[in-house]
C-alpha positions in Angstrom: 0.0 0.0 0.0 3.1 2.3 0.9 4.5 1.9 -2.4 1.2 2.8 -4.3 1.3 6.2 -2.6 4.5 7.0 -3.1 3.6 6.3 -6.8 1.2 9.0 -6.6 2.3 11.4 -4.2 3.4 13.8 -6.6 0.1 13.9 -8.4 -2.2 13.6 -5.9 -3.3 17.1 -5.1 -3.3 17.8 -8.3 -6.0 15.0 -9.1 -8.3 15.9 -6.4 -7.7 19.6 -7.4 -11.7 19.6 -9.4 -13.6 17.5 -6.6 -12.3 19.7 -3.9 -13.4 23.0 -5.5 -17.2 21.3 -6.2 -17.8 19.7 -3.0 -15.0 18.1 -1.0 -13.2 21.4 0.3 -16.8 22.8 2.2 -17.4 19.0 3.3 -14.2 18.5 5.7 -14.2 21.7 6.3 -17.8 21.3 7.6 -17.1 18.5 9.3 -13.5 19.0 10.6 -15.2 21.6 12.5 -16.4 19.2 15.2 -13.1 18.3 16.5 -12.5 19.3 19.8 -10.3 22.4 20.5 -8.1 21.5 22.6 -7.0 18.4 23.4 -4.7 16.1 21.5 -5.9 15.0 18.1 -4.8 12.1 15.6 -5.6 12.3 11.7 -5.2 8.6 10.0 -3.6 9.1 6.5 -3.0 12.7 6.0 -1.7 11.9 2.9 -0.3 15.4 1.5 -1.8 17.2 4.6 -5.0 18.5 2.7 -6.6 18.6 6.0 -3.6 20.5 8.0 -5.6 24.0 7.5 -8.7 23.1 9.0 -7.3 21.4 12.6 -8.5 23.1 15.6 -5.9 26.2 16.6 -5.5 24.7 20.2 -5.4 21.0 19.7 -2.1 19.3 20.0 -2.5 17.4 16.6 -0.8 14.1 15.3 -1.2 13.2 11.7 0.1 9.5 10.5 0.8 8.5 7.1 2.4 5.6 5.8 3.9 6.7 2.3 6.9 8.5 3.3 6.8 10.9 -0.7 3.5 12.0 0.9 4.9 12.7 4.1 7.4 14.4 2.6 5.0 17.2 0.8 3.1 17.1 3.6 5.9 18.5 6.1 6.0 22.0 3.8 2.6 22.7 4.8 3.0 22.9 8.6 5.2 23.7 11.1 3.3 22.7 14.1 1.5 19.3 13.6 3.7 15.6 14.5 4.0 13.5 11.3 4.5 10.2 12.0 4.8 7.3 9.2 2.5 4.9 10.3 0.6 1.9 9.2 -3.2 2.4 10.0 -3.4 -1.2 11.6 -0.5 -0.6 14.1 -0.7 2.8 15.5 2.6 3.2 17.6 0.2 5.0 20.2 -0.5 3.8 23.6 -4.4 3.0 24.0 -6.3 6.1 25.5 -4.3 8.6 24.3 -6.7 10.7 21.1 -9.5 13.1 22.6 -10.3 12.5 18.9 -9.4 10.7 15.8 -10.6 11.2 11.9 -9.5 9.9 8.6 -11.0 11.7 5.0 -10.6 9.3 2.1 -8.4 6.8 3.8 -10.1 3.5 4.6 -11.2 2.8 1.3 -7.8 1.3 1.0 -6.9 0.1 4.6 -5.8 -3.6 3.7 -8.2 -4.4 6.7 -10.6 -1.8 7.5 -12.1 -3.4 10.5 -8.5 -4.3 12.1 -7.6 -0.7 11.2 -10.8 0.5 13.1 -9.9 -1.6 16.0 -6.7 0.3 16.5 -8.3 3.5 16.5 -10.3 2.9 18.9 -7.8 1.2 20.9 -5.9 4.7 21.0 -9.1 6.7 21.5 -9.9 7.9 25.1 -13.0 6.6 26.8 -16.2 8.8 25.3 -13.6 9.9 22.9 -14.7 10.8 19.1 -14.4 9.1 15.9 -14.8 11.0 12.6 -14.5 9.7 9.1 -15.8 11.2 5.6 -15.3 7.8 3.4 -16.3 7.0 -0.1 -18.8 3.6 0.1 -20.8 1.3 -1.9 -23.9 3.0 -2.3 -27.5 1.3 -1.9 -29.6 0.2 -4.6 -28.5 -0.9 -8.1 -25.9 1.7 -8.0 -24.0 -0.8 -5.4 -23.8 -3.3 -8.3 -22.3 -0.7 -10.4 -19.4 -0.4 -7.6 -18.8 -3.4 -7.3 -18.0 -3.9 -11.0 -15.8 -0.7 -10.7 -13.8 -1.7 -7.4 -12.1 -5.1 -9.4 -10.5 -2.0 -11.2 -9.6 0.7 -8.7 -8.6 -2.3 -6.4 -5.6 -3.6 -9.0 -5.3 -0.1 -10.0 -4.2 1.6 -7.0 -5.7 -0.3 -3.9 -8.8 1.6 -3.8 -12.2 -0.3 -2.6 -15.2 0.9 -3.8 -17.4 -1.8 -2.1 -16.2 -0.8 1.3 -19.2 -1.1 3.3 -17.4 1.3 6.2 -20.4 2.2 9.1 -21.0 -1.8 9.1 -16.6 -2.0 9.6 -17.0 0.5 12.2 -19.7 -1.4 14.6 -17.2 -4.3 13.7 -14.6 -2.3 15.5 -16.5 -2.1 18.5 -18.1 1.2 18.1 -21.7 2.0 19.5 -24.2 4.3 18.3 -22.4 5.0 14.6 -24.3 7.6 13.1 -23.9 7.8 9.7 -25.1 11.3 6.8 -25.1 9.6 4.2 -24.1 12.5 0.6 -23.8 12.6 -3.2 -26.6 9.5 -3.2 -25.0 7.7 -0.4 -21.7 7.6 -2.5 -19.8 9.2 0.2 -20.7 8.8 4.1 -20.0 11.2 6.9 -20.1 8.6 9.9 -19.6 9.7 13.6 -19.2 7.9 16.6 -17.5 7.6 20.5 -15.5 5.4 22.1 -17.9 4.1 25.0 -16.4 4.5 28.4 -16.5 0.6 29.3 -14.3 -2.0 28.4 -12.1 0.9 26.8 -8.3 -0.6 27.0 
């Protein structure tokens, strides 16, 4: 997966340069805007650091990636956020460390979403939050259509479009997932907390 990204580090911004502008740039910042102030704050797969801008002034803010040519664009556009190259299913994080965690366009392509997940909410404080804004397999006959396309995104570049992410988050042991579903239920805003028991 690494190596993928690395492939397309150098292009990526560039590629996502016409969805941001019609919808993608209002929707994190939209929803980034639920993160708590302060408090300490972890962001699986920054990628290029896209979502740098919009992290709360006060926060003290990790951001993990695991291609290290994305990493590498993304330290020019900060000065104060950690960058740590890390793979999503084993965060070098104790367990109840995050006040918050959120991902943007990341576990589409999580080898295992659900073990990914897991980790997350392994690092999450008790009642902490969980934010994700995740392309999905859509309901209806448009989920057939997905399907078809993911055999070609998947040997492409490791990109799932039949991720079916709000069911890999219950699997992850999160409660009370709410999920907005946008753009036909193409792309999901879910939200959830870390429940207070059994939290190690």
């Amino acid at each position: 997966m690494a190596q993928t990204y690395d492939r397309f580090a150098r292009f990526y911004d560039r590629a996502f340069t016409p969805l941001e502008r019609f919808y993608l740039a209002s929707l994190r910042q939209g929803v980034l805007a639920e993160l708590p102030v302060e408090g300490h704050i972890l962001e699986i797969g920054a990628g290029t650091g896209v979502n740098f801008k919009l992290y709360p002034e006060g926060s003290h803010a990790v951001a993990s990636e695991i291609s290290m040519q994305m990493i590498a664009i993304a330290k020019d556009k900060t000065n104060r956020i950690d960058i740590v190259q890390a793979d999503a299913q084993e965060l070098p994080f104790p367990a109840n460390r995050f006040d918050a965690a959120f991902a943007t366009l990341v576990f589409c392509s999580v080898p295992d979403p659900v073990r990914g997940l897991s980790e997350i909410r392994r690092v999450l404080k008790p009642g902490g939050l969980l934010l994700l804004i995740e392309h999905v397999r859509p309901d209806g006959a448009l989920g057939y259509a997905f399907d078809a396309i993911s055999r070609l995104t998947v040997a492409l570049a490791d990109d799932h479009f039949d991720r079916r992410t709000a069911e890999n988050v219950r699997a992850a042991g999160f409660e009370n997932v709410i999920v907005e579903k946008r753009l036909g239920g193409v792309l999901n805003v879910i939200r959830s907390r870390k429940d207070g028991a059994g939290s190690g």
